[in-house]
C-alpha positions as CSV (number, residue, x, y, z in Angstrom):
1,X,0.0,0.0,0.0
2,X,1.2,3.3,-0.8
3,X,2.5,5.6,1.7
4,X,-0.2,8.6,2.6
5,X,2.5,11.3,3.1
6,X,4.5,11.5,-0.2
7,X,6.9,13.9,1.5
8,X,7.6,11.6,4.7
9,X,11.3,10.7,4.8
10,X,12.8,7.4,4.2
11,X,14.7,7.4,6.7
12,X,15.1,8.7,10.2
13,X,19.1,9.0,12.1
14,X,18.1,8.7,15.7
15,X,21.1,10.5,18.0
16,X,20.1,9.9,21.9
17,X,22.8,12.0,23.9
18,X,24.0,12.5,27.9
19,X,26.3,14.7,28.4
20,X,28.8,14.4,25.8
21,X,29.2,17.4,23.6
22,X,32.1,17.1,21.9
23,X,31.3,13.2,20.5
24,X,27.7,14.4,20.1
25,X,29.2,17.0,17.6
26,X,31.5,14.1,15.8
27,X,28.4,12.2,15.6
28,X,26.0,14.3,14.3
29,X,29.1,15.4,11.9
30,X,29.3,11.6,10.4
31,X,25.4,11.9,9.7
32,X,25.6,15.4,7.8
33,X,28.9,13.8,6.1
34,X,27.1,10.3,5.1
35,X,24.0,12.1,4.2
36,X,25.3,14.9,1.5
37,X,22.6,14.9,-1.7
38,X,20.0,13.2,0.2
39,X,18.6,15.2,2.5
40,X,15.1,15.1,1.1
41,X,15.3,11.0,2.2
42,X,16.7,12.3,5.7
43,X,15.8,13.1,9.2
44,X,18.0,13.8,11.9
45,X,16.3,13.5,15.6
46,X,18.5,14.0,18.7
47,X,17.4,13.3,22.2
48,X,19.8,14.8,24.7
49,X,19.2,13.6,28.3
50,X,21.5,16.5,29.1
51,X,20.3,20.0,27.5
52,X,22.3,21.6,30.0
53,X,25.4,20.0,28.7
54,X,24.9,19.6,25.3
55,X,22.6,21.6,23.9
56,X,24.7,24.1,22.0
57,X,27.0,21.7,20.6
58,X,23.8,19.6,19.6
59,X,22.7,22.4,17.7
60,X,25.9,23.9,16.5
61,X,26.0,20.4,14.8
62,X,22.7,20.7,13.5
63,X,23.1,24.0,11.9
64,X,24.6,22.6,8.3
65,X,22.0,20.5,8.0
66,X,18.8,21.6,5.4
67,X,17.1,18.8,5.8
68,X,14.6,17.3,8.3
69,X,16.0,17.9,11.7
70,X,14.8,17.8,15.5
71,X,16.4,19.0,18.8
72,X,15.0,17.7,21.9
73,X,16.1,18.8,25.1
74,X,14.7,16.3,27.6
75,X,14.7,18.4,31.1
76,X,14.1,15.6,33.1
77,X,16.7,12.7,32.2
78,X,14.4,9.6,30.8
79,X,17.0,7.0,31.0
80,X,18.5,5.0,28.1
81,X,14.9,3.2,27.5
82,X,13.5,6.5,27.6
83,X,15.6,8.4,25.7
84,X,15.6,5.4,22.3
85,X,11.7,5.6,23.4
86,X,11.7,9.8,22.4
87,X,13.8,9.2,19.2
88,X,10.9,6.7,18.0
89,X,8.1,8.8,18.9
90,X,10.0,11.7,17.2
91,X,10.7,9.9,13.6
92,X,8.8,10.9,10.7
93,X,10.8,7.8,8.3
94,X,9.7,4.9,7.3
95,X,12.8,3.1,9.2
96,X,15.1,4.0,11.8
97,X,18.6,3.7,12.6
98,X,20.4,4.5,15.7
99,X,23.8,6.5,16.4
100,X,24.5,6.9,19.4
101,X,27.1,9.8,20.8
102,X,30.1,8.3,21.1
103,X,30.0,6.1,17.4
104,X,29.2,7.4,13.9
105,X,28.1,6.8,10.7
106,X,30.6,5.6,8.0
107,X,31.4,7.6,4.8
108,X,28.6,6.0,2.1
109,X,26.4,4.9,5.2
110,X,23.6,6.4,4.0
111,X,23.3,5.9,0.5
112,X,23.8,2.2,1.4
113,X,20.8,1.6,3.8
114,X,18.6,3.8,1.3
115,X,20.0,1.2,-1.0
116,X,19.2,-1.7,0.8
117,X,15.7,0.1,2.1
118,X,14.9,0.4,-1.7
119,X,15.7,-3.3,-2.6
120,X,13.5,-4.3,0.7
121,X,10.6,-6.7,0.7
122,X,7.7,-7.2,2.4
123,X,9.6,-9.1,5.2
124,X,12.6,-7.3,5.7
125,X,11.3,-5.6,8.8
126,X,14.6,-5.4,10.1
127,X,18.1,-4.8,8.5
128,X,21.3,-6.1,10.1
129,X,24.3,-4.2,8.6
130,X,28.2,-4.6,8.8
131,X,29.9,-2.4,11.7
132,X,33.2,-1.7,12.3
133,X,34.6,-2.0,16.1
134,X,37.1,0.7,17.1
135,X,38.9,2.1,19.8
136,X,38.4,5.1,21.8
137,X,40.7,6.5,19.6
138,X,39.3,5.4,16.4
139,X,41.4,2.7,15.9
140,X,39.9,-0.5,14.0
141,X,39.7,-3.6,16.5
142,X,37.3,-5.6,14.5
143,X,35.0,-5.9,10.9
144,X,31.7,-7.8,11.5
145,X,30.6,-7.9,7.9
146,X,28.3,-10.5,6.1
147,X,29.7,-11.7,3.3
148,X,25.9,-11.7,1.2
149,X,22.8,-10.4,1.5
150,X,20.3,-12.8,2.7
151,X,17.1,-13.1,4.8
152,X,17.4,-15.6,7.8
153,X,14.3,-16.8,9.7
154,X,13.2,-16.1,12.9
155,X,14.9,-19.4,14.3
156,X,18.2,-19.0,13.2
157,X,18.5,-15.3,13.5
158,X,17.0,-15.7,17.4
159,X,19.7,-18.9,18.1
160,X,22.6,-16.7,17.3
161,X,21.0,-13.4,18.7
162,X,21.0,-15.6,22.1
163,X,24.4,-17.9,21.8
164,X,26.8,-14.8,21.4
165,X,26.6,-11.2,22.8
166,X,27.6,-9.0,20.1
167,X,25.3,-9.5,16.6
168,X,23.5,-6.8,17.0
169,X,24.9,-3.4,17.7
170,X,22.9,-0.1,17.4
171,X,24.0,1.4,14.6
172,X,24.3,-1.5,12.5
173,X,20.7,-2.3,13.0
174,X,18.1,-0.6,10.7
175,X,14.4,-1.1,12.0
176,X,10.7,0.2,10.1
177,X,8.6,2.1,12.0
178,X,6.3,-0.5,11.8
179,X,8.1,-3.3,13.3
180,X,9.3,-0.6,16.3
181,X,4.8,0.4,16.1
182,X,3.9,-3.8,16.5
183,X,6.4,-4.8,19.3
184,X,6.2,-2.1,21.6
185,X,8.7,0.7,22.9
186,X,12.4,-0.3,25.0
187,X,11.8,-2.1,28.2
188,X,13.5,0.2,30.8
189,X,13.1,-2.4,33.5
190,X,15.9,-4.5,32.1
191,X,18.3,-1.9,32.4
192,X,21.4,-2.0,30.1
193,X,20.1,-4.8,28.6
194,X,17.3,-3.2,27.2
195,X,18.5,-3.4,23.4
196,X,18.8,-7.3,23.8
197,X,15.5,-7.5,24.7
198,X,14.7,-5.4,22.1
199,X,16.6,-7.4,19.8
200,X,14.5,-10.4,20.8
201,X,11.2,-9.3,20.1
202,X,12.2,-8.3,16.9
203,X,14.2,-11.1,15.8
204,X,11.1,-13.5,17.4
205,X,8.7,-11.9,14.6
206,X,10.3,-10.8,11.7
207,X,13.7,-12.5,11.6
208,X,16.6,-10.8,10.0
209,X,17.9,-9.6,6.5
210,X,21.9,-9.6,6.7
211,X,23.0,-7.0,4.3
212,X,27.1,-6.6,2.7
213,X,27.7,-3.4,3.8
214,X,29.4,-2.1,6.6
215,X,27.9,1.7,7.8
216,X,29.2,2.7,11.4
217,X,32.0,2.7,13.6
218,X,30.7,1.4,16.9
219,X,33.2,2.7,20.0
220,X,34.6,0.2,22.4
221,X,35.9,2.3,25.6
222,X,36.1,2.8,28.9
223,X,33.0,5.1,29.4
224,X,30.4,3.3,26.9
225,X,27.4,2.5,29.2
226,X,28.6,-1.5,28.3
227,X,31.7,-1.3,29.6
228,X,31.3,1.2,32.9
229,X,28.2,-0.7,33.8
230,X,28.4,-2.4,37.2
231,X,27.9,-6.5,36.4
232,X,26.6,-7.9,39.2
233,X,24.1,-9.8,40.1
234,X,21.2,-7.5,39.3
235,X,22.4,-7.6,35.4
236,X,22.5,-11.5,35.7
237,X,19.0,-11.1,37.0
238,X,18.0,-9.0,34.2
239,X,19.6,-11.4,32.1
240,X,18.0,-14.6,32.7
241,X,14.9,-12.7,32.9
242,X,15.2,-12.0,29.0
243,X,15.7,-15.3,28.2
244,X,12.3,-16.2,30.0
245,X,10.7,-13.5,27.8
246,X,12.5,-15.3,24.7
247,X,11.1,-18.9,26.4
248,X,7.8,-17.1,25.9
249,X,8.1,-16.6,22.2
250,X,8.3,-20.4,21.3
251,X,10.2,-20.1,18.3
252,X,13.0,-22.2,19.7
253,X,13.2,-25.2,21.7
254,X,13.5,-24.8,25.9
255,X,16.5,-27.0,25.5
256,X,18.2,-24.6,22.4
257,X,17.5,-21.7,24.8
258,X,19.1,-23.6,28.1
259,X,22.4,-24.1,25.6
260,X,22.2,-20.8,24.3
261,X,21.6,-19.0,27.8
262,X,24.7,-21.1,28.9
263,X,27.1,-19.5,25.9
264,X,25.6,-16.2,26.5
265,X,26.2,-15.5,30.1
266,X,29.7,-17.3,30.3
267,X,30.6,-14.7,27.8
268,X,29.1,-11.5,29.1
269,X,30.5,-12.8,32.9
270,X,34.3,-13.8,31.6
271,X,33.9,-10.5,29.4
272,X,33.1,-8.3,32.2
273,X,36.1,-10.1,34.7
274,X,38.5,-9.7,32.2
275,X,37.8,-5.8,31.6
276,X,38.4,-5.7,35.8
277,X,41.8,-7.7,35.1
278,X,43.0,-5.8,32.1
279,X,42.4,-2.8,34.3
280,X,44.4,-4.1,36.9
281,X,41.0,-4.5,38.9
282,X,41.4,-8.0,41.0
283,X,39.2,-7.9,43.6
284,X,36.7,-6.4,41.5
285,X,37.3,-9.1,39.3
286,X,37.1,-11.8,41.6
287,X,33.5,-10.5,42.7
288,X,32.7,-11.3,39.2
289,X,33.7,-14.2,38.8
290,X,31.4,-15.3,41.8
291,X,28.7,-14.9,39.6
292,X,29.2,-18.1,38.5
293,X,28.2,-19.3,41.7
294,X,24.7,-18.1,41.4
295,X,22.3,-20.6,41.0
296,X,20.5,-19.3,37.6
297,X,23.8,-19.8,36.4
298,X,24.8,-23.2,38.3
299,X,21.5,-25.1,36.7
300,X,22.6,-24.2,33.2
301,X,25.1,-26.7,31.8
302,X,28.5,-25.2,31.4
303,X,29.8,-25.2,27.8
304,X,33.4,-27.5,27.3
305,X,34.6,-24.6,25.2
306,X,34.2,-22.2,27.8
307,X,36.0,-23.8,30.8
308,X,39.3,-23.5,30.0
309,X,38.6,-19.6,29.9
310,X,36.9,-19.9,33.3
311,X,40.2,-22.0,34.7
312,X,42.5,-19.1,33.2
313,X,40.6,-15.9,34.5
314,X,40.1,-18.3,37.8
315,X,43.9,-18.1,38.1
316,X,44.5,-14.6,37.1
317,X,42.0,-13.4,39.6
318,X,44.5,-15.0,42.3
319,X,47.6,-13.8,40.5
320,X,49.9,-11.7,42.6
321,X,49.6,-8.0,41.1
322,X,52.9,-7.9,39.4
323,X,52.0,-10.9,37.2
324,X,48.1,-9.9,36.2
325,X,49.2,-7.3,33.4
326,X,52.0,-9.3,31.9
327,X,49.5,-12.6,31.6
328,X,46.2,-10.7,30.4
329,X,48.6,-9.4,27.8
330,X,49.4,-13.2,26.8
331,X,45.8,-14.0,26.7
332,X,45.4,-11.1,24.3
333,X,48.5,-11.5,22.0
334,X,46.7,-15.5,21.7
335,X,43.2,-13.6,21.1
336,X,41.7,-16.4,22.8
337,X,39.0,-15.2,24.3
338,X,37.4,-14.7,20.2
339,X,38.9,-17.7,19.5
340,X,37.0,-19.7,22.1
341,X,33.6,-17.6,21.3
342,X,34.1,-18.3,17.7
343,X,33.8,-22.5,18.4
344,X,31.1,-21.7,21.0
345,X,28.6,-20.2,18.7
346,X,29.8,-22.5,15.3
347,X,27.0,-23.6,13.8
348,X,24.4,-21.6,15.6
349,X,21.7,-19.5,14.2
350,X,23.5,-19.6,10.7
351,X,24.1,-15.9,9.8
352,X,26.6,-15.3,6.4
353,X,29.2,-13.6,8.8
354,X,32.4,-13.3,6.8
């Protein structure tokens, strides 16, 4: 069915913000860069949970622009949920994409997402595109690319969605309006986890359309809200409520979720003990590595892969000091903590990840 408003955008660049200015203003920048010639297909929203902050750089940013473009300064902070929530409610577009303030958009982003919006069909809901992980500096740790463009089912896509943390990352996920419209707005009661569980409802009900084209640079660093979150107990709670909620959508078996849930949080827990130990953080360490000891966790079946990993951070957490940096720095020159996640989610879910 045609589209009432002929002059309604294509699609909408969603920028939610807390008190950043100057990566707001790179950000933002990317967009205006990626977007050149097509600013009649373009809307730029920002949500700033910090007005205060950010305001004038937000705007600043802004100014260039000459196409669609809205400012909101939120004067109470909404959250994380809250502020994706505004974006959405803002958009004009037919589908959305997210930046957040500390990545950006790739050079070409644009023009390939209105690409791959254009060549869409009637199921492709929901675009997973190639992202490029860097350093705080900019610096390229990782490509995750797909090497074709195909449309995985709802099974597959939700198997691998759940066996490795890292598939989906914001702005390499482009989303309609209508999908966003029929599953219902971020869950704030989840807390960081809130795009996961996004992710699953989603994935659950329109699957996935893997596209060959990388468009953002998503930042790995010390002061991203996944890295300084606090990963205790309450996030292993939020956790294994999700995969109740993904239980609930019966597209996959209780016993491919039990395996899955077992990958997943031996990941996120061993991830978030070795960011401690790599910042020379033992006893904070240690405390994570007690999570294991919960029993949500201590009913699921622990993965073979996964142990050695376990045994290794299990000694490094009772290292002496002097010998914690010079051994983290083995595990990494070895890379074996991607090594051991690449056999753990082998066969799962199968997405054409290059």
């Amino acid at each position: 069915m045609a589209d009432a408003r002929s002059d309604r955008p294509t699609l909408t660049v969603c920028v939610p913000t807390y008190s950043r200015p100057a990566l707001v203003r790179r950000a933002i920048a990317s967009i205006i860069e990626s977007a050149a010639g097509y600013e009649a297909s373009v809307e730029i929203i920002v949500s700033d949970n910090s007005p205060e902050v950010s305001e004038g750089a937000c705007r600043e940013a802004l100014a260039p622009w000459s196409g669609p473009a809205t400012y909101v300064g939120n004067q109470v902070d909404l959250g994380i949920a809250g502020n994706l929530n505004q974006c959405i409610a803002r958009a004009g577009a037919r589908y959305l994409v997210f930046v957040h303030d500390d990545d950006r958009l790739l050079p070409g982003a644009v023009p390939a997402i209105l690409q791959a919006i254009g060549e869409q069909r009637p199921d492709d809901q929901v675009l997973l595109m190639g992202v490029h992980l860097v350093d705080g500096d900019g610096n390229l740790i990782r490509r995750q690319e797909f090497c074709r463009d195909e449309r995985v089912i709802p099974s597959d896509a939700m198997e691998r969605l759940l066996s490795d943390n890292g598939i989906a990352w914001f702005p390499g996920v482009v989303v309609s309006a209508e999908a966003y419209a029929a599953v219902g707005p971020f869950d704030a009661s989840v807390g960081n986890a809130t795009d996961l569980e996004m992710w699953i409802r989603l994935f659950a009900r329109y699957g996935v359309r893997c596209v060959p084209r990388s468009i953002s640079a998503y930042t790995v660093h010390a002061g991203s809200a996944t890295q300084s979150m606090a990963f205790d107990r309450e996030a292993v709670a939020n956790l294994v409520g999700i995969f109740d909620r993904a239980r609930r959508t019966k597209v996959l078996r209780s016993d491919t979720i039990d395996r899955s849930q077992a990958q997943f949080l031996h990941q996120v827990i061993l991830g978030a003990a070795y960011v401690e130990l790599r910042a020379g953080n033992r006893g904070r360490a240690r405390q994570v590595m007690s999570l294991f000891d919960l029993s949500a966790v201590k009913a699921l079946a622990s993965p073979l892969e996964w142990l050695p990993a376990r045994w290794i951070s299990a000694l490094l957490v009772r290292s002496p000091s002097f010998l914690v940096r010079p051994l983290v720095a083995i595990v990494d020159r070895l890379d074996l903590v991607r090594r051991i996640r690449a056999v753990g989610v082998r066969g799962r879910g199968r997405l054409p990840f290059c």
